[in-house]
N, C-alpha and C positions, 0 to 999 in steps of 0.2 A: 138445542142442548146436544154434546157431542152423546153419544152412544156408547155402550160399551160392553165389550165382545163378551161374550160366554164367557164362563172360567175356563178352564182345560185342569185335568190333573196329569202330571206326569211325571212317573216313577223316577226321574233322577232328579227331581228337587223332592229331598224327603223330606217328610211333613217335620220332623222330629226337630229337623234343620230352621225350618219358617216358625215352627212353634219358640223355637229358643231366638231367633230374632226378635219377636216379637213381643219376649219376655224379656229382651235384653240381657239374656245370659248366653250366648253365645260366643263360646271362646277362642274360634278361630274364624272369624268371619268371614278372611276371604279366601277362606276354602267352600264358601258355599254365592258369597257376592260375587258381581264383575262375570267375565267372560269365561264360561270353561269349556274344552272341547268335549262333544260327547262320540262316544263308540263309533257312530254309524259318519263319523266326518265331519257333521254340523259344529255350531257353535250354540252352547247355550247361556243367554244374557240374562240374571237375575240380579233385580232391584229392587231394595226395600225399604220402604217411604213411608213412614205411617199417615205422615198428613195429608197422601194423594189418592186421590178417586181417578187417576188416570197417570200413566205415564207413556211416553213417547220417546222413540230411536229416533233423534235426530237426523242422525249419519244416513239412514238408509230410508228416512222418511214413511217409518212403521210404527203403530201400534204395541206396545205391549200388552199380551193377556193376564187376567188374575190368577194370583197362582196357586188359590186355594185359602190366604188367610189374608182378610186388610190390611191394603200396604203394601203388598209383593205382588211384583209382576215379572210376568218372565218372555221372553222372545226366544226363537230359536229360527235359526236359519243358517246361511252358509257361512261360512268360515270367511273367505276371501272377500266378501262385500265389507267386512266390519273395520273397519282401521283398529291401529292398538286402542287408540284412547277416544273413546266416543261418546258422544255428549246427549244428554236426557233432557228432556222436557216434561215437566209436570205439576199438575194441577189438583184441587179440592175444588173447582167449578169448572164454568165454563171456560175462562182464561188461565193459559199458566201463570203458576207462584214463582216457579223456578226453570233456569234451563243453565246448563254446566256440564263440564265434564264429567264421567262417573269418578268419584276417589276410588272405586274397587279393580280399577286396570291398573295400577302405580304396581311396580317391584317396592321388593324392600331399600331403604336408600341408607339407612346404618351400615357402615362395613365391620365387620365380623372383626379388625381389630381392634376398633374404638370399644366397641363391648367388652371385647378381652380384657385390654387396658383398663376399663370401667370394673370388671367384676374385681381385677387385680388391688383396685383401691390406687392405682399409676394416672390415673389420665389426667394429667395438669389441666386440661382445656374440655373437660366434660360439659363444660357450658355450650361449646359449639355445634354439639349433636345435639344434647338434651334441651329442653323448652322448647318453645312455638321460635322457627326463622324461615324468614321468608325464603324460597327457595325455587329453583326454574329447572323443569323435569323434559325432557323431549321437547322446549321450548314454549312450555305450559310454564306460568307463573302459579305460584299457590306458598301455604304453608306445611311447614314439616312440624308435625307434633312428636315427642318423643316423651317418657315419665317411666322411672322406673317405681315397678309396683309388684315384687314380686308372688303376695298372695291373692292376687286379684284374680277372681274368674272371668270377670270383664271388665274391659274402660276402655270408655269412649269420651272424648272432646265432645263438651257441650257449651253451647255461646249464643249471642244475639244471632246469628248467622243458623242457627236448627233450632230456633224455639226452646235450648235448653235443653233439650228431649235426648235422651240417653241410646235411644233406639235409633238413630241416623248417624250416627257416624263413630262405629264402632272401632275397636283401636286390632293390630296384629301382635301377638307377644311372638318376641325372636327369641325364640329355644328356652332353655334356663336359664338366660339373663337376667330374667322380669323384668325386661324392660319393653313397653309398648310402643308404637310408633304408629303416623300415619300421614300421607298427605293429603291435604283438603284442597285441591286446585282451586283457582281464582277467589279465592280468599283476599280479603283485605287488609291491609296493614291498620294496624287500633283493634282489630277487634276484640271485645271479649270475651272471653272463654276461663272456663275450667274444666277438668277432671270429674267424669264420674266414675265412682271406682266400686263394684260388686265382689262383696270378701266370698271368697271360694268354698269356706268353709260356713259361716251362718246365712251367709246369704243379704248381710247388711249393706246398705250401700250409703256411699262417704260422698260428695259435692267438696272437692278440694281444688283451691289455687295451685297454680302451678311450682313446684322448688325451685324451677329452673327459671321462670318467669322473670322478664329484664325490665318489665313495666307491669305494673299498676294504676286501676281506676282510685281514683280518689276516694280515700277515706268518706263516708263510711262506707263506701262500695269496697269488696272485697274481690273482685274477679279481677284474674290475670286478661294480659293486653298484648295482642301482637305489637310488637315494638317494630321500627322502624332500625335497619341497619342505619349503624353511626356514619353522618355526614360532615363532621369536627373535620374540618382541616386545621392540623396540631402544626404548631410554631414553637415548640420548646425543644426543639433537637439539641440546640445549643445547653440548655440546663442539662437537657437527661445526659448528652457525652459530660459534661462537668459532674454530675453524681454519680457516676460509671466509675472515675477517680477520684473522689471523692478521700479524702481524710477526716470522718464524719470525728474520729474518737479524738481528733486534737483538732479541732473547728468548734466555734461556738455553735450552740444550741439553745434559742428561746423561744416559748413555743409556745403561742394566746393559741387557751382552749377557748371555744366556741360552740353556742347551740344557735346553728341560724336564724330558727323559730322566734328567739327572743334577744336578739343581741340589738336590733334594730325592728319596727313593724313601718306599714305603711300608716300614712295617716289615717285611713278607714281602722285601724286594727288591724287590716289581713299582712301575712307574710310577704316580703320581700321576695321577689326570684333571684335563683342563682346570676342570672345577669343584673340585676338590680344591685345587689351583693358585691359583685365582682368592683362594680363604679364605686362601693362605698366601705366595704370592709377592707379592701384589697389597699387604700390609700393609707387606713388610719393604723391599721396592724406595720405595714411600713413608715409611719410617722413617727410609731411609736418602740421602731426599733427592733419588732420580732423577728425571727427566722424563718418560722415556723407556724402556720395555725393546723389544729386539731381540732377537727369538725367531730361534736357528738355524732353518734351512731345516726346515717342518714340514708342507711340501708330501709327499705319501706318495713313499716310498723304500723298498727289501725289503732294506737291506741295515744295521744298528744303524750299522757301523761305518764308515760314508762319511758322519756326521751330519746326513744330509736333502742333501745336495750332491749326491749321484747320485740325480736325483727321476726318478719314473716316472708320478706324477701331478701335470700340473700344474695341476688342475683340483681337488685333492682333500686336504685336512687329515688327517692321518695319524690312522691308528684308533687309534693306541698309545693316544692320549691320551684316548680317547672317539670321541664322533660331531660333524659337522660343528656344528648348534644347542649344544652344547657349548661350541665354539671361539669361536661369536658369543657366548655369554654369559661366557667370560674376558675377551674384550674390552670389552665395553660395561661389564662389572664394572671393570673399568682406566679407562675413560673416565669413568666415575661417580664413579672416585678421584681424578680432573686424573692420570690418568695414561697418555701415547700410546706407540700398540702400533707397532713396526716390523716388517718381514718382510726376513727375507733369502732374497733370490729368485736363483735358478737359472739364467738364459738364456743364458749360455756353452757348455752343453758338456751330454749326457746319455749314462747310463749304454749297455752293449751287451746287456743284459738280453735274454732275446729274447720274452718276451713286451711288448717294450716298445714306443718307438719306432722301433729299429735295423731299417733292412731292411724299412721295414714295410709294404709291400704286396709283399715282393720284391726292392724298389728303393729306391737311397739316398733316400727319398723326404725323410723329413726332415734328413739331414744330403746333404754332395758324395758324388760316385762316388769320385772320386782322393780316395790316401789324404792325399796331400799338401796338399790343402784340409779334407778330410774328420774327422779324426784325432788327438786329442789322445795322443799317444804317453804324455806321462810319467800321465796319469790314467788312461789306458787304454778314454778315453770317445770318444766323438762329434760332431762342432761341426756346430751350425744352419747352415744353408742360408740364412740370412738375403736372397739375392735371390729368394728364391721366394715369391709376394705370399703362396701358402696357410700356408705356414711362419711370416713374419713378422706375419701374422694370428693363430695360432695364440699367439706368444707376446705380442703387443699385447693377445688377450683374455684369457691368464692372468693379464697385471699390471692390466688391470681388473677381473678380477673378486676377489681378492684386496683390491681396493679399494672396491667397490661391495656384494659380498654379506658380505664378514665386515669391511666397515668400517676396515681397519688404516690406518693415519698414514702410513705411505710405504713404500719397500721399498730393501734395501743391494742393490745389485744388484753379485755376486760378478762375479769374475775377470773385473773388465772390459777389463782390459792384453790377456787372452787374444785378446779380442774384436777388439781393432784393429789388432792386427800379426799380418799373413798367416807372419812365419816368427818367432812366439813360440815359443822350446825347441823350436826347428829350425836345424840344419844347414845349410850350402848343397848344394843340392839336394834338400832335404828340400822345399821350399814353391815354392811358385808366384809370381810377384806378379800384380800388379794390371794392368787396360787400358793402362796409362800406367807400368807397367816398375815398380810403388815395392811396399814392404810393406804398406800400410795395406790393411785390409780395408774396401775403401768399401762394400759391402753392409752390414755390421753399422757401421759409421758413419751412415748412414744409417737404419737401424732403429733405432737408438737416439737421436738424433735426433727422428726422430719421435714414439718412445715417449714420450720429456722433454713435447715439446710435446702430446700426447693427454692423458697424463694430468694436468699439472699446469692446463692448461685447461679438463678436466672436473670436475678437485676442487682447487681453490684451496687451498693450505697444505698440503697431501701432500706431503713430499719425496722424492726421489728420491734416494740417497746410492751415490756409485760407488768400487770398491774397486780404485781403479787404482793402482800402484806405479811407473809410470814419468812420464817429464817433456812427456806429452802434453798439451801446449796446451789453454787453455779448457774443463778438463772442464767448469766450474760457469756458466760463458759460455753466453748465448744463442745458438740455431742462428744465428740472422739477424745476428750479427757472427762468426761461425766458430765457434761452441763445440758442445758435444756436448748444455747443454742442462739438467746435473743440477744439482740442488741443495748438494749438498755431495759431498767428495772426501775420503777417508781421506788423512791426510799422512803416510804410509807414512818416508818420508825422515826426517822429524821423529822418529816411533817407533824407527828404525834406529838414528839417529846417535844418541839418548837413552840407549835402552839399549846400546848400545855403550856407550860413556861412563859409565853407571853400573856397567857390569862391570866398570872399571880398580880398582886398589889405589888407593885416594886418592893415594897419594904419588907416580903417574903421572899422574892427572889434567890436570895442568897443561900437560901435552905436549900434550893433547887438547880446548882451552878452545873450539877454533874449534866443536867438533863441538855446544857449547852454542847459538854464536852464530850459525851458519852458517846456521839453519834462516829466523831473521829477515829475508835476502833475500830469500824467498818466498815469507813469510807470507802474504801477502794478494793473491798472486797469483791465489789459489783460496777460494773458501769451505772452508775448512779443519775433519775432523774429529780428534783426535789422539785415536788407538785404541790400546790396550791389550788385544789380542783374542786371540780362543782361539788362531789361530794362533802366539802368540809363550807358548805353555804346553806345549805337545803335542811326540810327534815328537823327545825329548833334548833339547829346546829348556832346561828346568827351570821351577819355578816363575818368577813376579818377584821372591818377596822371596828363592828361590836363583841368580840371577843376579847379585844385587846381592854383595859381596866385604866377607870379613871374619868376625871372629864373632858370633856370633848379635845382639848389641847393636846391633854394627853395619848388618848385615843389613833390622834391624827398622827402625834408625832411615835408611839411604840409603833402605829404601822409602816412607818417612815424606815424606824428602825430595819423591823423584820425585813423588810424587800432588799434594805442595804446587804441585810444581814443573810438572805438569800443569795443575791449576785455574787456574791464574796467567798462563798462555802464553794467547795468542790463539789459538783456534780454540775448537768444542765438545768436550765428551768422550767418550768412550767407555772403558770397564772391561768384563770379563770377570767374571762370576759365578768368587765365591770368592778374588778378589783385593782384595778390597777388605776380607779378613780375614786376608790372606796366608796362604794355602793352601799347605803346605810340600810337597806332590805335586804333580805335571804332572798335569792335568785327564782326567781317565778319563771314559768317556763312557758305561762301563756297569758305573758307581757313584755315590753321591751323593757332594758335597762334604762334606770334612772337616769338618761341625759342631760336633764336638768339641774343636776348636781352641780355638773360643772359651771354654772351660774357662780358658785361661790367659794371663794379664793381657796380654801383648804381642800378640796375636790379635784379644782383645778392643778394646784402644787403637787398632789400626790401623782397624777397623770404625768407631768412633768420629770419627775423624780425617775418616773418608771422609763421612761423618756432617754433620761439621761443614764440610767443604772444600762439598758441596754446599750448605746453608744460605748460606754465604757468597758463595756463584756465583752463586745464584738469585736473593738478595736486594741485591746488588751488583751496580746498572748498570754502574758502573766497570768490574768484572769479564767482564760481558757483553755489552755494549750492542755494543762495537766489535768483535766479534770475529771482524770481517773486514776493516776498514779501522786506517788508517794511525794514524788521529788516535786511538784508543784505546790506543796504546802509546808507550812512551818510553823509552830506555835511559835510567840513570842513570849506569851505570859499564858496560862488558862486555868491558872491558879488564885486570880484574884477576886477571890466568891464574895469575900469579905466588900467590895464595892460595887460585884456584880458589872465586872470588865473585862472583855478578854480582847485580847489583840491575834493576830498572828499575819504572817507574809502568804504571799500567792506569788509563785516561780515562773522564771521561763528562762533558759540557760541562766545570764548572768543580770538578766531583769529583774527586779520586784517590783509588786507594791507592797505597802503594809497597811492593816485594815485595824483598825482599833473601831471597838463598841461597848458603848457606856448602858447599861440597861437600867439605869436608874434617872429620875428628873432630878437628880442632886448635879451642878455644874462640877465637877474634878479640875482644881485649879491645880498648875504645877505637876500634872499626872506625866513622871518621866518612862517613857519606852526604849528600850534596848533597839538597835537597827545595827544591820551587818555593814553600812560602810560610812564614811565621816563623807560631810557634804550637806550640801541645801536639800531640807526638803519640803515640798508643799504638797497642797492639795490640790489631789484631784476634782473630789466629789465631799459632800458635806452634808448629811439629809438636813442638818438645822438651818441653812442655807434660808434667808429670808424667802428666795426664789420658788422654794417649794411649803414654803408658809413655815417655818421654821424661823429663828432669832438670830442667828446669824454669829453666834459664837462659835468659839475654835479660833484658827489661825489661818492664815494663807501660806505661810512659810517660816520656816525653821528652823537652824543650821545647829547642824549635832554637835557634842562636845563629850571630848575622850574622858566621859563618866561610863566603865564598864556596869552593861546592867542588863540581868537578865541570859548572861550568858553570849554578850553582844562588846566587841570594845567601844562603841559608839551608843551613846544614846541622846534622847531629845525631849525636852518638856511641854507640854500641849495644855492644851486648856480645851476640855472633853466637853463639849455639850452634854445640856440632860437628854437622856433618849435617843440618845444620837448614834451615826456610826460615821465616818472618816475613812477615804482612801487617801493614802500620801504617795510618792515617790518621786527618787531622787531627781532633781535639778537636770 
């Protein structure tokens, strides 16, 4: 059995000093750990290990003595025998547990600007200091832990790697920053770890993941993960100079939303990997003509059933699907196909998890104290603090890095209505207002704002799409004449009043023709998206094609209608995975889509449709070019309630089509339309088209005759399907 030396006491390790190690309240650690020179010229080496009955100087092939309390041992000897960084050995028996370099010899490795720029609320790339990265010191490999926490009296990195134990690898806070740091030589890549964080003031201590954290252990494990620097060798240089110049606002835009989790499963039931995905979503989203997919929130979340919307990393691609290098090569696999990745991003509101951010040094740090700023009631989450520079920092660098390390094309950025009105799904007395007595939340006005302007200036053609439902001014509008900034705006109202309207019994229709035309007042007030989103599937809501009224005939073909009647409207699109085969379930999130479906013809025809409405969008300026300005549209009729039909053009210089839709199952024999030039004209597209399960009425072609109608010196007589919609143009 090894031996072990007498204690020694000695006046320059104060007890006060080993007592607070040991209690793990110790707030400057390595003013009393590592190597310090003392008076008389020596050096003295103290190390504090709670689970060793011995420790050993490597370097000089010495003993350590005890230093008066379990756990601490101390050496002392000459100054010039010790290297900077010098390695320990030590044990709880007879053989060592451990032997490594000391972590209390490292300097500090933050430079004093990155903190500045962090306290400023400025540091676009705060991800690259903050979290756990591997990093190489005097030619020592290890990890750098960094976490801001500004009322902590202690935190230390705890992991499989110390037992957990809060007392071994205590963290150094750099000045008033509160921000911690430390580096743990030869450290492993994967490990995990979290945060232990001792509030200064009650003395409570909080076991929190990481913010910064770029990986995740698997649900339902909760610890952060030293990640592996990105090894993606990226092949989409070509795409990203092409969305550099980009003409995003006169280019089509169609864009399959998706939840990877259940868009597809394996045969066992389990998930799909991002590379599994890449072979099979990546073909059928370009089969079917999109531009665009929008991945639900894939930022890590512990909970299936909040679909990535209650994120707890926002720094981190959820392990369901694999590893982060994974996620960069679905993408760059996407962009390889002309096909851009969206992200639906999170910055409203997060979960109360408690390994998360809630509470997290103690202190409402990242969201308000009062609940009435604080508090999303009906989600039961959290709302950002957005006047606090380090807060608004923190999510300025999730939506770059999102953008810069996995490449994505832009991000929807949810519940942004939540974001601007201080008493959204609040009561009076529930909220607060603002300096100036009003609702609006000018802190997150202001963050977002500026988010618009960081990112769309550091990557030209990224968009930024906001998913606000109320009638707030300029979302799409530059800050610098009042707007918020974004690129595009879900036209939520348009969605509303649509399907409302498609839910009536045809033979009420007519009461409700304004709910058609209403939306054209506003059209172009915004760059407009017109979504179809999971939201409007979930929750009793019902499928779309069970929303729609009637028997099944009809069902198939109003939804035939609506999609026509979508691609035709000015703005971009957006559809929901699995509606675009009309999925007869409201969308489960932990199961795949009805596949099956497509067994039978009316399933199949509607895929089709969707099929061909894209092809038609994309290769039709007319259909695209304007669809946000005026001069791309035309009523031709939208006065005809009485038969529930509205017609009008879709421009492009001296292009048309003309789109007529019949929203009744009554055939309209003889139905004459006004058209601006004399000539043939046929069809393009037909949703009654036998081809998409439809009867195959209407015409194929038409030659006008100078009957003025409508306001037109040219018109033409049709014969209108029931439920139908019709593109034409000229010969």
């Amino acid at each position: 059995m090894r031996t072990e030396p007498p204690p020694v006491q000695l006046p320059e390790v104060p007890r006060r000093d080993l007592e607070l190690l040991a209690a793990a309240r110790h707030h400057d650690p390595f003013a009393v750990l590592g190597a310090h020179p003392l008076p008389d010229g020596r050096v003295r080496v103290l190390v504090y290990q709670p689970h060793a009955r011995w420790v050993h100087l490597v370097d000089v092939d010495a003993p350590m003595r005890p230093a008066g309390l379990p756990g601490a041992f101390v050496w002392t000897g000459e100054a010039g025998v010790l290297p900077r960084h010098y390695r320990i050995r030590w044990g709880s028996g007879a053989h060592a547990d451990f032997e490594g370099y000391d972590p209390y010899t490292f300097p500090p490795l933050l430079s004093d600007f990155d903190l500045h720029l962090f306290g400023e609320g400025r540091h676009w790339h705060a991800y690259r200091f903050l979290g756990a990265h591997p990093h190489v010191v005097d030619g020592i490999a290890g990890v750098r832990f960094a976490v801001w926490a500004p009322n902590a009296e202690r935190v230390s990195v705890v992991g499989d790697f110390n037992a957990w134990d809060g007392r071994v690898h205590p963290m150094r806070v750099r000045g008033g920053t509160g921000v911690w740091e430390l580096f743990v030589p030869e450290l492993s890549i994967g490990a995990l770890y979290k945060y232990e964080i001792r509030h200064r003031g009650s003395g409570a201590i909080f076991l929190k993941s990481d913010p910064y954290a770029q990986l995740f252990e698997l649900r339902p494990g909760t610890a952060s993960q030293v990640a592996a620097p990105a090894a993606h060798v990226w092949r989409d240089g070509e795409w990203l100079e092409r969305r550099r110049r980009w003409d995003w606002q006169h280019a089509p835009i169609s864009i399959y939303e998706v939840h990877l989790g259940s868009w597809r499963r394996r045969e066992d039931g389990g998930f799909l990997s991002y590379r599994q995905l890449a072979d099979r979503l990546i073909p059928y989203a370009k089969e079917q003509g999109f531009t665009h997919l929008e991945l639900l929130p894939i930022t890590e979340h512990p909970l299936d059933a909040s679909w990535g919307y209650q994120t707890i990393g926002y720094f981190a691609a959820t392990r369901r699907y694999g590893e982060p290098d994974d996620l960069r090569y679905f993408i760059d696999a996407c962009h390889q196909a002309g096909l851009g990745v969206l992200l639906d991003w999170v910055p409203a509101h997060f979960p109360r998890d408690a390994h998360g951010l809630a509470r997290f040094d103690g202190t409402a740090l990242y969201e308000h104290e009062d609940p009435r700023r604080g508090e999303h009631r009906d989600w039961g989450t959290l709302i950002f603090n957005y006047g606090r520079n380090e807060v608004k920092n923190f999510l300025l660098a999730s939506a770059m890095y999102w953008l810069e390390e996995f490449h994505f094309d832009g991000l929807r950025v949810d519940a942004v209505a939540s974001m601007l009105y201080l008493d959204y799904s609040r009561g009076p007395g529930e909220w607060l207002p603002n300096i100036y007595g009003g609702n609006e939340n000018l802190e997150a006005i202001a963050f977002l704002r500026e988010m618009n302007q960081v990112l769309q200036s550091r990557h030209p053609g990224v968009l930024t799409i906001a998913e606000e439902s109320t009638a707030w001014p300029q979302v799409t509008r530059p800050p610098w004449v009042g707007g918020l900034g974004f690129s595009l705006k879900w036209n939520m109202g348009w969605m509303h009043d649509t399907l409302l309207y498609m839910s009536k019994d045809p033979i009420h229709r007519h009461y409700h023709h304004d709910q058609l035309t209403f939306g054209l007042m506003y059209a172009f007030s915004e760059n407009f998206v017109l979504p179809f989103s999971h939201d409007e599937v979930v929750h009793g809501k019902a499928s779309l094609l069970h929303k729609m009224p009637g028997d099944e005939w009809q069902q198939f073909a109003n939804l035939r209608l609506l999609y026509t009647y979508q691609w035709t409207y000015p703005g971009k699109k957006l559809l929901f995975m699995g509606q675009e085969f009309g999925q007869r379930s409201e969308w489960n999130f932990d199961a795949e889509l009805e596949w099956q479906a497509l067994d039978h013809p009316p399933h199949a025809g509607l895929r089709l449709l969707v099929r061909d409405l894209n092809r038609l969008y994309t290769s039709l300026p007319a259909l695209h070019a304007h669809d946000f300005e005026a001069e791309g549209f035309e009523w031709i009729d939208c006065h005809d309630a009485a038969q529930s039909v509205i017609s009008y053009q879709r421009r492009h210089r001296d292009d048309f089509v003309v789109v007529v839709l019949n929203f009744t199952p009554v055939v309209r024999h003889g139905y004459r339309l006004g058209v601006p030039r004399a000539g043939r004209y046929r069809t393009l597209f037909n949703s009654d088209s036998s081809f998409y399960g439809g009867n195959d009425l209407g015409v194929l072609a038409v030659d006008s005759e100078p009957v003025p109608w409508m306001g037109h010196p040219q018109s033409i007589v049709l014969t209108l399907p029931p439920l139908a919609g019709m593109i034409l143009a000229p010969a």
